[in-house]
Backbone as CSV, one residue per row, in Angstrom:
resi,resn,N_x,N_y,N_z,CA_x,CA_y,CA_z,C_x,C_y,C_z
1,UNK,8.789,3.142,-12.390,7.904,3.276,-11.238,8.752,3.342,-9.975
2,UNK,8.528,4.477,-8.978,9.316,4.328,-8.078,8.974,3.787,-6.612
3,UNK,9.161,3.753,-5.890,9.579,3.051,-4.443,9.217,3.869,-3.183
4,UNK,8.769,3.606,-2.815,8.221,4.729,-1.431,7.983,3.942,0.034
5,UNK,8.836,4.747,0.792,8.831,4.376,2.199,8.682,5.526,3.550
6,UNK,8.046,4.722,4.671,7.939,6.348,5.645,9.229,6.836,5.820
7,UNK,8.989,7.892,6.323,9.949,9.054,7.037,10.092,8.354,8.080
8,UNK,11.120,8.674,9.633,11.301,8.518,10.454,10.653,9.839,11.441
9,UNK,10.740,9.012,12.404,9.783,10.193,14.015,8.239,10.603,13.617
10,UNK,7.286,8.962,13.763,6.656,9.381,13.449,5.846,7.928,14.606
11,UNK,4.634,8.710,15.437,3.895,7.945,16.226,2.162,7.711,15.501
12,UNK,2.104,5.861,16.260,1.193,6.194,15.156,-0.409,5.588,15.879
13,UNK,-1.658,5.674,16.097,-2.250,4.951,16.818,-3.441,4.523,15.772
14,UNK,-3.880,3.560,16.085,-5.052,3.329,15.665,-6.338,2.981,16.363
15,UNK,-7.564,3.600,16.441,-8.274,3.876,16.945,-9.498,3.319,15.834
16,UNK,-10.137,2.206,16.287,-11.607,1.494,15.435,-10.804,1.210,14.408
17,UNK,-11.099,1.734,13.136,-10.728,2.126,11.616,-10.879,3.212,11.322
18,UNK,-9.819,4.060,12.214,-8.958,5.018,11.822,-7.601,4.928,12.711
19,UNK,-6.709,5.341,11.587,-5.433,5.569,12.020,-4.929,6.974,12.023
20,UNK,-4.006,7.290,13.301,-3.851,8.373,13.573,-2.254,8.749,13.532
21,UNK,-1.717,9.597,12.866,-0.194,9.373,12.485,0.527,10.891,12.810
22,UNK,1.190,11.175,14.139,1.733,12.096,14.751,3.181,12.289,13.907
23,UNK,3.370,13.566,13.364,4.294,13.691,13.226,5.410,14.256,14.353
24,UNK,6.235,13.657,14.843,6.676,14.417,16.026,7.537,15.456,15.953
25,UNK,8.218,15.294,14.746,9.125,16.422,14.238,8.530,17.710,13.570
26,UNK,7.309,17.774,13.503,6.575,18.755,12.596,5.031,19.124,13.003
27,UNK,5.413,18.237,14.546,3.719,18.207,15.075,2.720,18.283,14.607
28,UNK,2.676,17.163,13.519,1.286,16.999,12.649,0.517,16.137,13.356
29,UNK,-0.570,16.144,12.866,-1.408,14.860,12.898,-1.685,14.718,11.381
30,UNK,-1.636,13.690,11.245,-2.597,12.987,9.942,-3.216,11.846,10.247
31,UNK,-4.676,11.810,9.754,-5.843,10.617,10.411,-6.342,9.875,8.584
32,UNK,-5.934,8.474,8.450,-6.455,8.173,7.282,-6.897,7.072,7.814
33,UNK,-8.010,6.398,7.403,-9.130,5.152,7.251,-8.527,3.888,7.274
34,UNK,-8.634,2.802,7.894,-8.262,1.541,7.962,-7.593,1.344,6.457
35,UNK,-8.028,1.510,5.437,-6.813,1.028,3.806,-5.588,1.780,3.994
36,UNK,-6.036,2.810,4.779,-4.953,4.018,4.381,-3.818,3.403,5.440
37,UNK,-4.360,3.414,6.735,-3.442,2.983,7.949,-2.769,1.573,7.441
38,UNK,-3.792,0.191,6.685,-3.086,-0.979,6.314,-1.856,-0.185,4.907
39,UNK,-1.761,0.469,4.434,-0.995,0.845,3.618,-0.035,1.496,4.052
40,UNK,-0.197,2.377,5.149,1.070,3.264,6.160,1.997,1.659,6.790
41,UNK,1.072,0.923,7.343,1.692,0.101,8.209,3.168,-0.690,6.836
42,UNK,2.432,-1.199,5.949,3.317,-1.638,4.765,4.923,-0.597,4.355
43,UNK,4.201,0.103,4.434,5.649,1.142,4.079,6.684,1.257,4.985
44,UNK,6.829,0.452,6.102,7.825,0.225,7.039,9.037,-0.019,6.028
45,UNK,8.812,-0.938,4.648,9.691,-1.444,4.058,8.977,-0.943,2.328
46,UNK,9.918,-0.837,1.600,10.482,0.047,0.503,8.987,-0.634,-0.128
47,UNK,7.723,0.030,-0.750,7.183,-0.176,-1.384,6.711,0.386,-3.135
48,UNK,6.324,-0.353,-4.192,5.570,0.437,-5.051,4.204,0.737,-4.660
49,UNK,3.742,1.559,-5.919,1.765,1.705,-6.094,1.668,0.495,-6.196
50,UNK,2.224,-0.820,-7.317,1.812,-1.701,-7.518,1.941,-2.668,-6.956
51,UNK,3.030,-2.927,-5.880,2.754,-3.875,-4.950,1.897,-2.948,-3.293
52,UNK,1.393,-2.461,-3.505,0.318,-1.318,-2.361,-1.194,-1.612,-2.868
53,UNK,-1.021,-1.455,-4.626,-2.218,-1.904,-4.733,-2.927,-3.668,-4.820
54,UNK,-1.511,-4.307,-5.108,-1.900,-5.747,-4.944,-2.216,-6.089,-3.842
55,UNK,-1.884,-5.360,-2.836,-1.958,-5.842,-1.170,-2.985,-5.481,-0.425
56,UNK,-3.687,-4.671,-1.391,-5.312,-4.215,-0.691,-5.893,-4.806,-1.783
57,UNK,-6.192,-5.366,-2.979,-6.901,-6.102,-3.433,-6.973,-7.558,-2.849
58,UNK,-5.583,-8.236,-2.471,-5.792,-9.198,-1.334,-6.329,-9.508,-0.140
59,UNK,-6.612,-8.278,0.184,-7.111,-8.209,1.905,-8.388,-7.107,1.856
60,UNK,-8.666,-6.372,1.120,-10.356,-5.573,0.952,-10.428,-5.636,0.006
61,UNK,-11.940,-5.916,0.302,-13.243,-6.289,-0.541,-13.101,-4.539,-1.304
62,UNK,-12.365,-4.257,-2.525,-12.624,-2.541,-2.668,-12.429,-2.314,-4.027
63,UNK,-13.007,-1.283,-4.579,-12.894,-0.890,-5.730,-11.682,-0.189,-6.319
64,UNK,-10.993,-0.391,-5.210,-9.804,1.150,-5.489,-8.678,0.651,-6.672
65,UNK,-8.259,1.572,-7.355,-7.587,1.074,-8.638,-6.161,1.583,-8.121
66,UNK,-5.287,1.037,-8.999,-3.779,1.418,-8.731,-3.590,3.005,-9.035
67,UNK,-4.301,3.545,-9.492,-4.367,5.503,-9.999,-4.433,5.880,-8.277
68,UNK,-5.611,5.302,-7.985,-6.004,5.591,-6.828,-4.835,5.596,-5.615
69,UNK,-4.299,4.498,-5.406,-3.028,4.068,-4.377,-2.126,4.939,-4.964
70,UNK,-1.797,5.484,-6.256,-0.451,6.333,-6.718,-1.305,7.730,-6.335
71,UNK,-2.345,8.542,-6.006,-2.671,9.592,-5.523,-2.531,9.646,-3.802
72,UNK,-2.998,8.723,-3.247,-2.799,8.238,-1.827,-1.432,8.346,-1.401
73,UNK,-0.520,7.554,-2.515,0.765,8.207,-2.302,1.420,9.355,-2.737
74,UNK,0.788,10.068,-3.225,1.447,12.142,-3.317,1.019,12.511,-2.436
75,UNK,-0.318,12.188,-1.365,-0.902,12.788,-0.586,0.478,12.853,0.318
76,UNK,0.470,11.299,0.374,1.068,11.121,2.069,3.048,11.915,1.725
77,UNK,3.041,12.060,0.560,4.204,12.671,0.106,4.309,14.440,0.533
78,UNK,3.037,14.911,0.085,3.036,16.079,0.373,2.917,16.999,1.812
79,UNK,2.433,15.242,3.048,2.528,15.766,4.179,3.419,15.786,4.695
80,UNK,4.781,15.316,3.955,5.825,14.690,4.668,6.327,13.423,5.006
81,UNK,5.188,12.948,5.028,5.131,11.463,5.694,6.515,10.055,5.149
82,UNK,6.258,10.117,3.760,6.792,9.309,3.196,7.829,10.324,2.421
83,UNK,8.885,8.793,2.037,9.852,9.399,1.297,10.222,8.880,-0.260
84,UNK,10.503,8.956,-1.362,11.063,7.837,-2.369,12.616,7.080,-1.641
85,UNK,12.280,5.981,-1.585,13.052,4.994,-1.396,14.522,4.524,-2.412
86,UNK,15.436,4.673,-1.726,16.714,4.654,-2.209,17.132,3.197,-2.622
């Protein structure tokens, strides 16, 4: 199982429950939902699916399964966002 952490140059705001994540190098935006933003915020430091998904079963009330958090993370893979962790 591997390890995933953000990219660098990347601004990020949060607004209610949504988070808003500027790419500055690639002038994106990407906007994901309060789990998504508590899960961006985590990846400051080298994470798995399975400690991503233990950490929202601790803190939301949610149905979401670890399949789920390992798709969440190809997403945020395929925007760039994140990287596999060395």
């Amino acid at each position: 199982m591997g390890k995933y952490i953000k990219k660098s140059n990347f601004d990020t705001t949060q607004i209610d429950d949504e988070w808003i994540i500027l790419n500055t190098d690639n002038y994106t935006i990407t906007k994901v939902n309060d789990m998504g933003g508590f899960c961006w915020s985590l990846l400051d430091e080298s994470q798995s699916s399975t400690s991503l998904h233990q950490r929202i079963k601790e803190n939301f009330n949610s149905s979401t399964t670890a399949e789920d958090v390992e798709i969440y993370l190809q997403q945020l893979m395929d925007c760039g966002l994140i990287e596999h962790a060395g």
